[in-house]
C-alpha positions in Angstrom: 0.0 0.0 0.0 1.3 3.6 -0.4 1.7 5.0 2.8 -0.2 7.6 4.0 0.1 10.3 7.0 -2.1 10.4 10.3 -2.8 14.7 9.9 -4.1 16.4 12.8 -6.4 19.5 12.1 -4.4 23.0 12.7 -7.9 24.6 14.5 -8.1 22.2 17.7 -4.3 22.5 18.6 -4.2 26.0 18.0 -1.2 28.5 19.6 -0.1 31.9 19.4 3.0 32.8 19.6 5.6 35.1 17.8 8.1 33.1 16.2 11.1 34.7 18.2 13.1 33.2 21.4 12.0 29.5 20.0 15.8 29.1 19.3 16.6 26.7 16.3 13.7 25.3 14.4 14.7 21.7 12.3 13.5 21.3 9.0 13.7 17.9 7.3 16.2 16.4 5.2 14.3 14.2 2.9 17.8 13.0 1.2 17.1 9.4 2.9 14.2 8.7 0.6 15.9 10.9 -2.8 18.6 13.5 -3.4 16.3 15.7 -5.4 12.9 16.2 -7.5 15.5 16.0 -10.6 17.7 13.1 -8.8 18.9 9.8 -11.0 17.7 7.8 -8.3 14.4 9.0 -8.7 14.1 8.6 -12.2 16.0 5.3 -12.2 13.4 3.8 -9.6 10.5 4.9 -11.5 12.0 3.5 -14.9 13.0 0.0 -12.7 9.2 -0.1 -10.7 7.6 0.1 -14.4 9.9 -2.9 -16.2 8.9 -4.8 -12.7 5.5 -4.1 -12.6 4.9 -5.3 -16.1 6.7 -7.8 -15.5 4.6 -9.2 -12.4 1.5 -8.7 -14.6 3.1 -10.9 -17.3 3.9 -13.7 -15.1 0.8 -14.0 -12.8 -2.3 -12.2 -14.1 -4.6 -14.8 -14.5 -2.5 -17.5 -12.7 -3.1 -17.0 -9.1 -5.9 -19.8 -8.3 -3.4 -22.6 -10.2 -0.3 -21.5 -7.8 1.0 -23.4 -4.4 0.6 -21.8 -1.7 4.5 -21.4 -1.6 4.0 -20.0 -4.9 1.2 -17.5 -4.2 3.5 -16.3 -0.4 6.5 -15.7 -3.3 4.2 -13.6 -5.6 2.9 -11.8 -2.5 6.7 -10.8 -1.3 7.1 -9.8 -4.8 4.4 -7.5 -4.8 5.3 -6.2 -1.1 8.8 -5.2 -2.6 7.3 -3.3 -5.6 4.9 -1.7 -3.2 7.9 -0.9 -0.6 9.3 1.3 -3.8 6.4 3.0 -4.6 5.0 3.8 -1.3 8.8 5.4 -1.2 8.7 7.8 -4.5 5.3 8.9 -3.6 6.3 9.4 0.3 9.0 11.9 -1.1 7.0 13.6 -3.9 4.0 14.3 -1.1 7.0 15.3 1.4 8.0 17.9 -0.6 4.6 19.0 -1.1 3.6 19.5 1.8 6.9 21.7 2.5 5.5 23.9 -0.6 2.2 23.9 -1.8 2.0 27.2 -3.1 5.3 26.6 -5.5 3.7 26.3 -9.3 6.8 23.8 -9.9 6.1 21.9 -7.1 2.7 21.2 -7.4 3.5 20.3 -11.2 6.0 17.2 -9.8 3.5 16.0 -7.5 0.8 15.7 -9.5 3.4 13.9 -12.2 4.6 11.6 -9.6 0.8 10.7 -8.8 0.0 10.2 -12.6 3.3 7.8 -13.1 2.6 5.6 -10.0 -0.6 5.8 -10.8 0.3 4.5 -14.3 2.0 1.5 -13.2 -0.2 0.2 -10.3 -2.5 -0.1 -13.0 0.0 -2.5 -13.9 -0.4 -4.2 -10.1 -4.5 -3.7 -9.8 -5.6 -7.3 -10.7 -3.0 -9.1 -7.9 -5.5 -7.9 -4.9 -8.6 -8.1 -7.4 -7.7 -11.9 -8.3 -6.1 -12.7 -4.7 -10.3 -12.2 -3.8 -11.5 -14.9 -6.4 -9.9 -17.8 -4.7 -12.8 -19.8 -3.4 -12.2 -20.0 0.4 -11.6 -23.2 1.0 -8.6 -23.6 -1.7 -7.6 -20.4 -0.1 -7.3 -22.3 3.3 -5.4 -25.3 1.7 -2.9 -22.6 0.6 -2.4 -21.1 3.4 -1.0 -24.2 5.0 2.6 -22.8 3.3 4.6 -20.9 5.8 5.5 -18.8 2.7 1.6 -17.4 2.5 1.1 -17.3 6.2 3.4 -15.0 6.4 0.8 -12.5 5.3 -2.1 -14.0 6.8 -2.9 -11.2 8.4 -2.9 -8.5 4.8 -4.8 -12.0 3.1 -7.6 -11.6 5.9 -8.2 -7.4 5.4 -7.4 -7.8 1.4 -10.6 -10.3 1.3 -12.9 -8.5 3.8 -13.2 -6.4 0.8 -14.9 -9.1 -1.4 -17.9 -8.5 -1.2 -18.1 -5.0 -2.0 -15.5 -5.4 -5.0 -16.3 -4.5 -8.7 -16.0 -6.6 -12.0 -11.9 -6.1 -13.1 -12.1 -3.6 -15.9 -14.2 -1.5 -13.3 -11.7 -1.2 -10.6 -9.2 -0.4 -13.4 -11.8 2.4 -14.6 -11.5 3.9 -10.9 -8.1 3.2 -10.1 -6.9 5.1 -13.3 -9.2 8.3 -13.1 -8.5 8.4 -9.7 -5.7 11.1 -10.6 -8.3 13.4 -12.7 -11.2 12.7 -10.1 -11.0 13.0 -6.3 -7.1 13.3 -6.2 -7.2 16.5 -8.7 -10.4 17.9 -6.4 -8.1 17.1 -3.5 -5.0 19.4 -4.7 -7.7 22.3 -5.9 -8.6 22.1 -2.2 -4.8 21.8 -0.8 -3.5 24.5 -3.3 -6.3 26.7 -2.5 -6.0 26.8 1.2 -2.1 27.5 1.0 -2.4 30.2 -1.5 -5.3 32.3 1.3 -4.1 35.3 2.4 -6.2 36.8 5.7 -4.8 40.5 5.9 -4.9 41.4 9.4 -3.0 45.0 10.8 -0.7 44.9 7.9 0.1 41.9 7.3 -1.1 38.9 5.5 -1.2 36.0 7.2 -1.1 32.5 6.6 -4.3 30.1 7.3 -2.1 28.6 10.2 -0.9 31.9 11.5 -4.5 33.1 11.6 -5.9 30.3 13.7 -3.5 30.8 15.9 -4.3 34.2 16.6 -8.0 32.3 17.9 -5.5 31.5 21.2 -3.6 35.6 21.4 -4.3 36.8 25.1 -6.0 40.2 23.3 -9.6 39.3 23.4 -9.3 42.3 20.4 -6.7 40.3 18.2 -8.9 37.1 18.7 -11.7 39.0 17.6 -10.4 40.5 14.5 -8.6 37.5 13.9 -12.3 35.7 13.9 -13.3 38.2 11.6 -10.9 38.4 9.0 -10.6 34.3 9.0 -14.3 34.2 8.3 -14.7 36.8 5.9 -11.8 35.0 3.9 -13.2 31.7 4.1 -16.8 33.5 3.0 -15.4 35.4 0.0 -13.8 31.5 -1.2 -17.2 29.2 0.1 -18.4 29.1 -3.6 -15.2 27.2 -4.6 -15.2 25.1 -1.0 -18.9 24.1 -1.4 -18.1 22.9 -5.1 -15.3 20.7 -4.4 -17.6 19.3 -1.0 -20.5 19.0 -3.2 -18.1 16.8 -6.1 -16.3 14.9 -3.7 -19.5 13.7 -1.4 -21.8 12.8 -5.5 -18.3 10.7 -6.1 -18.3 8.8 -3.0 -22.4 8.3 -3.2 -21.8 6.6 -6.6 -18.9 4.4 -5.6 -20.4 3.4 -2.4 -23.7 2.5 -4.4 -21.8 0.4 -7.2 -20.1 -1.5 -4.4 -23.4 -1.8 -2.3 -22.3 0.3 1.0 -25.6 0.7 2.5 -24.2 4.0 4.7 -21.3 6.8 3.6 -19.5 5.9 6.8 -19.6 2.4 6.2 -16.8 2.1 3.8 -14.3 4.2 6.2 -15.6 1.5 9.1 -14.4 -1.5 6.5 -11.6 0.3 6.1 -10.5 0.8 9.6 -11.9 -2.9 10.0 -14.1 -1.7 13.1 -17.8 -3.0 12.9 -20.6 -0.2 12.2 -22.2 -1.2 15.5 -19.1 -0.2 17.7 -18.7 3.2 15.8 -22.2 3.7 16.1 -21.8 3.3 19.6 -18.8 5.4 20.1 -20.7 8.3 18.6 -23.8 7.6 20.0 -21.8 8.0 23.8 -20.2 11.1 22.9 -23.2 12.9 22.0 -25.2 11.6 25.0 -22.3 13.5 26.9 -22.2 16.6 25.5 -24.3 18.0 28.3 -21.9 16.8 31.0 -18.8 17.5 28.9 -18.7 20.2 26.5 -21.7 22.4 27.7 -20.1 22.0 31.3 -16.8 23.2 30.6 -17.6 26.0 28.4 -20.2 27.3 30.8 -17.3 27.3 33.5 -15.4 29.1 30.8 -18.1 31.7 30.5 -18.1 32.1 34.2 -14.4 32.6 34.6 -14.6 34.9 31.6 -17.3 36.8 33.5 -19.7 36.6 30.3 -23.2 34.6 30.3 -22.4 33.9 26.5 -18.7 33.3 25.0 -18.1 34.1 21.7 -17.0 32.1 19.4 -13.6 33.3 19.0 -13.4 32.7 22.6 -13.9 29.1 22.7 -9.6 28.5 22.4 -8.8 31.5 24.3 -6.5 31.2 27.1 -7.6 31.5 30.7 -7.1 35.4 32.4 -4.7 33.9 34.5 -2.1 32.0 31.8 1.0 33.2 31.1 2.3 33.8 27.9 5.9 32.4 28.2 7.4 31.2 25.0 8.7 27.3 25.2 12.0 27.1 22.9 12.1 24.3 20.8 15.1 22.5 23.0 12.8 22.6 25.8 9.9 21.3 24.0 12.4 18.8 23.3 13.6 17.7 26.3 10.1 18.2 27.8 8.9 15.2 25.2 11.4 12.6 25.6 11.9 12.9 29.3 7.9 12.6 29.5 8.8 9.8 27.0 12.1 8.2 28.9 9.9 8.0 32.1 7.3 5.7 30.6 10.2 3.7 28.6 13.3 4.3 27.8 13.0 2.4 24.5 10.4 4.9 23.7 12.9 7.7 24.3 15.3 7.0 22.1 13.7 5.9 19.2 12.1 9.3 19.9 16.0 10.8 20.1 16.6 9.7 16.3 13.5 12.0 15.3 15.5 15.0 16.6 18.8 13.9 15.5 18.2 12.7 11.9 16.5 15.6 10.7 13.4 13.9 10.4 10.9 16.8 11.7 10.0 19.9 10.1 9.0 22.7 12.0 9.1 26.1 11.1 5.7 28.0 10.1 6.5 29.2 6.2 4.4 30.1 3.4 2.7 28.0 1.2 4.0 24.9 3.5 1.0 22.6 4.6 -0.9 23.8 7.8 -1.6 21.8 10.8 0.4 18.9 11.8 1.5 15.2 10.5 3.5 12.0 11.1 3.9 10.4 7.5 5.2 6.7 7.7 6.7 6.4 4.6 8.1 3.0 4.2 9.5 1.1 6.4 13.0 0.5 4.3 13.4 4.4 5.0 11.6 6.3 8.5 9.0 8.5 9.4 9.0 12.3 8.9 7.2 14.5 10.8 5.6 18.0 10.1 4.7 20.8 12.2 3.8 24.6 12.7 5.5 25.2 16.1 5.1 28.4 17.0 6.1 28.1 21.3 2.7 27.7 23.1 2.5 24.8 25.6 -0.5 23.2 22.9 2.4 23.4 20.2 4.4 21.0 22.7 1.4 18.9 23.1 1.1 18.5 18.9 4.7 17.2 19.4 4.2 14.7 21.7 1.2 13.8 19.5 2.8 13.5 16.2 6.0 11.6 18.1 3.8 9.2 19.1 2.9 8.2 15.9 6.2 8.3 14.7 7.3 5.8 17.0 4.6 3.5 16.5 5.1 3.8 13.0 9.3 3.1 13.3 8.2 0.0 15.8 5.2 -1.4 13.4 8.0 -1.2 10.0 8.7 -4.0 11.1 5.9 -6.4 9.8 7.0 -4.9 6.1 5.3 -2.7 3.7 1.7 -4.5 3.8 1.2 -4.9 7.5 2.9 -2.2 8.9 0.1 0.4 8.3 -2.2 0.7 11.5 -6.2 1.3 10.7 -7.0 5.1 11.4 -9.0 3.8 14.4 -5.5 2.4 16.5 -3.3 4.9 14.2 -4.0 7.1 17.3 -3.5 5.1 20.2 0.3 5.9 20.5 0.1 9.9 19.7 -2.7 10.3 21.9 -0.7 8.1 24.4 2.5 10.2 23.8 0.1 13.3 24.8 -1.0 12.0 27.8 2.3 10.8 29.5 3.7 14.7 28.3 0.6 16.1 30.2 0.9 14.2 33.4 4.6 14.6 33.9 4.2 18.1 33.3 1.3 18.3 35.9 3.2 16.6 38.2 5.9 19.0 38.1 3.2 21.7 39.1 2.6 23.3 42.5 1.2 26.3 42.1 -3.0 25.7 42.3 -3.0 28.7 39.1 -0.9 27.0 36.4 -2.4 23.6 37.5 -5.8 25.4 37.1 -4.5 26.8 33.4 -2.8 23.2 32.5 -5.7 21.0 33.0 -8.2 23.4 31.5 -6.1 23.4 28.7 -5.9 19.4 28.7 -9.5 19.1 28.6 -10.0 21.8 25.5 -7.5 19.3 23.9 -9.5 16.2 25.1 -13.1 18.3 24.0 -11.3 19.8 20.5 -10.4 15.7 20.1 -13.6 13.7 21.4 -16.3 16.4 20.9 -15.7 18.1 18.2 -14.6 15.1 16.1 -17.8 13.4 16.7 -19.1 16.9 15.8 -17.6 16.7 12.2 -18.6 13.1 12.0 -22.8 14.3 12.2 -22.0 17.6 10.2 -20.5 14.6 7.2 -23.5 12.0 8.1 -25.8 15.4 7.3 -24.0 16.5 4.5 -23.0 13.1 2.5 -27.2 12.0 3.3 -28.8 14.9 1.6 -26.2 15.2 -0.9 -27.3 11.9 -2.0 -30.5 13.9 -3.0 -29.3 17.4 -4.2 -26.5 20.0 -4.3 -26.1 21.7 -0.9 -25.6 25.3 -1.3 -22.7 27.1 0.7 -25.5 28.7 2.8 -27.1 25.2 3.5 -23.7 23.5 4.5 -23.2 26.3 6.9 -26.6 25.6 8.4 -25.9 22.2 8.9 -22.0 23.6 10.3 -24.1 26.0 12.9 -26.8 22.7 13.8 -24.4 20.4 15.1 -21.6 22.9 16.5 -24.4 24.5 18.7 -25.5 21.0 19.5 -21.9 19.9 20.6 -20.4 22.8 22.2 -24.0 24.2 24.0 -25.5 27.5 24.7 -22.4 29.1 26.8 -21.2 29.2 23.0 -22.7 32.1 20.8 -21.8 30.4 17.2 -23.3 33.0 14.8 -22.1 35.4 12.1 -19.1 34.5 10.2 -18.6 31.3 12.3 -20.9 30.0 9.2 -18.2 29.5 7.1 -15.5 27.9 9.6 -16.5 24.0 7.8 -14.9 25.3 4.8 -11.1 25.0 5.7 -11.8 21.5 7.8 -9.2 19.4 5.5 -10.5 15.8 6.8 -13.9 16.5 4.6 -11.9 16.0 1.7 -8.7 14.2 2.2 -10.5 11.2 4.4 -14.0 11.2 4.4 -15.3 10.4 8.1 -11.6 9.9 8.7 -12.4 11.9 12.3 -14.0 9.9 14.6 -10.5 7.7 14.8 -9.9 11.0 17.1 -12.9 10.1 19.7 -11.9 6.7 19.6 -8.3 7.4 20.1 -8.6 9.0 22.7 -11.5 7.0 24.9 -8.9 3.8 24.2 -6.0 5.6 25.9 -8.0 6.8 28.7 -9.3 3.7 29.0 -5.5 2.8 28.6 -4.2 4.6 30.9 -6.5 4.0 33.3 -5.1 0.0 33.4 -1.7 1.7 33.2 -2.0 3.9 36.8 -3.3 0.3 38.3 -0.1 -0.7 37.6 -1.7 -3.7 35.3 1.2 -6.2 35.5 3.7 -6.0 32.1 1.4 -2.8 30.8 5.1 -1.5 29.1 6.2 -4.3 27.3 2.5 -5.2 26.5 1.7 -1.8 25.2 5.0 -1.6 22.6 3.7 -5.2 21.6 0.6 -3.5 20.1 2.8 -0.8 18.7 4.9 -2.8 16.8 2.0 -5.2 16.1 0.6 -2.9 13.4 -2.1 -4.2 11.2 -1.8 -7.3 12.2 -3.9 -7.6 14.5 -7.5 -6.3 15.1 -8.8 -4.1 18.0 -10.7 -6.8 19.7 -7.1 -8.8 19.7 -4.8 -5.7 20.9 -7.1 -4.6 23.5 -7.5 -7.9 24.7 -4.2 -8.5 27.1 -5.5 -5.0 28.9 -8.7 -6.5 29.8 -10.5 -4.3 27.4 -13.1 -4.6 24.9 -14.5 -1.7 22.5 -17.3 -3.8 21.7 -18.9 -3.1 25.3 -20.7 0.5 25.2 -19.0 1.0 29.0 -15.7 0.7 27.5 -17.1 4.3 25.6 -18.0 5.4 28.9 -15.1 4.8 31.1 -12.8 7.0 28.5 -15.3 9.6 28.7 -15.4 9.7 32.3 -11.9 10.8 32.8 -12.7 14.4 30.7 -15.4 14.4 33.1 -13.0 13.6 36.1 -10.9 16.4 34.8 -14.0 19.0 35.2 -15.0 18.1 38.4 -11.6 18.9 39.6 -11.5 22.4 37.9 -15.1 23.4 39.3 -13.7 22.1 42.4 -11.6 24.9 42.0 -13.8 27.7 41.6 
């Protein structure tokens, strides 16, 4: 498979902060996957991954069923190599990128890139397509070889997909317009995003240092920041709405030739979670929004001295927090120690991040916004991308995105086709990596005021993460369900945007104005359709995690880095399983929740 990255959305780990006293900021050296856009080695792999793949094609298309199973495991390590060497040119072209999107040249090499690899897994399409045709019970008799076993685990998610595949010549149909279709509505979105400009006292600002500005100290500067973001966002909602409107018509007529009954369904197959335990997860979360998110932000209201916060107040920082820059060697050391405490193997895979050049984290124009851990392949390392502009949320997004680069370095491992982790357990480690960084720092804290500041802060993280993610997932049921129907207007996808944000966050929120047009820059919607509730679930799993950890379950450290490096090998049922767990029990949904609630009670415990 091509690797992909685990993004987190720029708005919910939002920071303010001018860029000077953070000392050093790394930026990447992608040299370890090529040496250059124009490099040999590039075009020399490209040429080689063509011959290959045309070669593979000649010598098993229409063979599979007659092979041994030593045969078939062969053909599969053939195909994992090929894989491995595409999943690497396309890691560097979207690397690159994402560093740039705004360059004209740039954009022009991805987009190549996409179209070439694109051209020869074309080349590759029938392997999986004809891997599914195999009756099962001379699938079974095959998988008695130790050669095929070996990928027992890819076999088993490759065929859950059987019943919803397409005759041949119709995958090849998708596969191939893919690059003119939702990939090219994709980069209009991406390319139109970097290129906004939100002019605010003299300057024009980037979409990542305008949401920032949401968290300033200057109720005035959130304000016009609000403002100026909205108005932006309005002036572009024609062009936003179109490519929502195409995107959401594409999926309802794939998911109707492959008979999903429901748009989420095909992200659940995906994730290999059943419909029942997402529907479960969501339906939890929203039966808690009274106790969680309308709690908290009524609090907030009260501490702000306001019946009614406004909307550009929801991220804003309590009266009472300080405004101290962290420099990026103390968000370092703050990380790993958090890290080396837990385990020490953790740590220094952690150390090689820092060391190898493998994070980028300066705030530039045209460079992707938000933050990311991209995989790559697991021949090479993962890379990380950031905006880190000093704020103690900015050290939180590091821990984050380092926990998913260590899971990813400790799940290469299982090669190129079991390596990658379903979106649902993708989180597990970042959110993990979060919460050991929060508690060490809260330990370290005496003073009732910055303890006050810190967890308030946690649980906007932990509401930004479960609510608001569950949030997005009804705004995309609402959307993707009447779309199925008729084109939604910009004015009617911000009524939807203004239904369930109102219903999520409660009444101490006034969500009016140009808060109408905040869906627009929400990349998920397009990149990964109903990608977000892997958030929520994240993040009840480590509570509930963590929870087993601070009983001091016997082994938890040893067991825990044996689901890392597990990977997609196993399922959630099977991970969770040596922690007691199960996510199939609607409690398990409850006990995560619980500890955002736990959180609350301590801070109106403290007035």
């Amino acid at each position: 498979m091509i690797a992909t990255s685990a993004k987190r959305l720029s708005p919910d780990t939002a920071s303010t902060a001018a860029p000077q006293n953070l000392g050093a900021l790394p930026e990447w050296d992608l040299a370890d996957l090529y040496p250059g856009r124009d490099s040999a080695a590039l075009k020399s792999e490209l040429e080689r991954s063509a011959r290959d793949a045309a070669a593979f094609r000649e010598r098993f298309e229409g063979k599979l069923a007659g092979l041994s199973g030593a045969a078939l495991g062969a053909a599969v390590a053939d195909y994992e190599q090929l894989q491995e060497r595409l999943g690497r040119i396309m890691s560097y072209a979207y690397l690159v990128y994402a560093g740039d999107m705004g360059d004209a040249e740039i954009g022009r090499f991805f987009q190549t890139m996409q179209e070439r690899v694109n051209a020869i897994t074309t080349d590759l399409l029938f392997f999986t397509l004809q891997l599914n045709k195999i009756e099962d019970a001379d699938f079974a008799e095959k998988l008695k070889s130790r050669e095929l076993a070996r990928y027992a685990p890819w076999l088993r998610d490759i065929r859950a997909f059987r019943p919803f595949q397409l005759a041949d010549e119709l995958e090849k149909l998708l596969h191939e317009k893919s690059v003119a279709g939702r990939a090219a509505w994709t980069r209009l979105f991406d390319e139109t995003m970097a290129a906004l400009r939100f002019p605010l006292d003299g300057r024009d600002l980037t979409s990542a240092e305008i949401l920032h500005l949401l968290s300033d100290h200057d109720p005035a500067v959130r304000e016009r920041a609000a403002t100026v973001l909205g108005e932006v966002l309005g002036q572009n909602a024609r062009i936003f709405a179109l490519v929502t409107n195409t995107l959401a018509k594409d999926k309802e007529i794939e998911d109707r030739w492959r008979g999903f009954k429901r748009p989420i369904s095909a992200r659940n197959l995906s994730n290999f979670v059943e419909d029942e335990v997402v529907d479960a997860l969501i339906a939890a979360v929203r039966r808690a929004y009274p106790a969680l998110s309308h709690r908290y932000y009524r609090l907030k209201a009260k501490w702000f001295g306001v019946p009614q916060l406004a909307y550009w107040d929801r991220n804003a920082p309590l009266p009472e927090e300080d405004e101290r820059v962290i420099p990026w060697p103390e968000a370092e050391r703050i990380v790993l120690e958090s890290y080396a405490a837990f385990s020490p193997e953790m740590a220094e895979i952690g150390r090689r991040f820092f060391a190898g050049r493998w994070i980028d984290a300066p705030v530039r124009r045209g460079k992707a916004p938000g933050a990311f851990a991209h995989p790559t392949v697991p021949s090479a390392h993962p890379y990380i991308l950031l905006n880190y502009q000093g704020k103690t949320r900015d050290v939180m997004t590091l821990a984050h995105e380092l926990g998913h680069g260590v899971h990813q370095v400790l799940a290469g491992a299982q090669g190129a086709l079991m390596a990658e982790t379903p979106l649902t357990l993708a989180e597990t480690a970042s959110v993990f990596g979060e919460m050991l960084t929060f508690r060490a720092l809260l330990r370290r804290e005496s003073e009732a005021k910055r303890r006050k500041v810190m967890l308030a802060g946690k649980v906007e993280d932990m509401l930004n993460t479960v609510v608001r993610q569950i949030a997005f997932v009804e705004f995309e049921r609402r959307v993707h369900d009447e779309r199925r129907e008729a084109e939604l207007t910009p004015d009617r996808l911000s009524e939807i945007w203004l239904d369930v944000q109102r219903e999520s966050l409660g009444p101490a929120l006034k969500l009016d104005g140009l808060y109408r047009w905040y869906w627009t820059y929400i990349p998920h919607f397009i990149h990964s359709p109903f990608y977000v509730y892997a958030y929520a679930f994240g993040d009840c799993l480590v509570n509930s995690l963590y929870a087993v950890y601070e009983d001091a379950h016997p082994g938890f450290v040893g067991k825990y880095l044996d689901m890392l490096r597990a990977g997609g090998t196993l399922r959630h049922r099977e991970l969770l399983a040596p922690f007691g767990l199960d996510a199939t029990q609607p409690a398990f949904w409850d006990k995560g929740l619980s500890v955002i609630g736990g959180f609350i009670d301590e801070l109106e415990a403290m007035g």
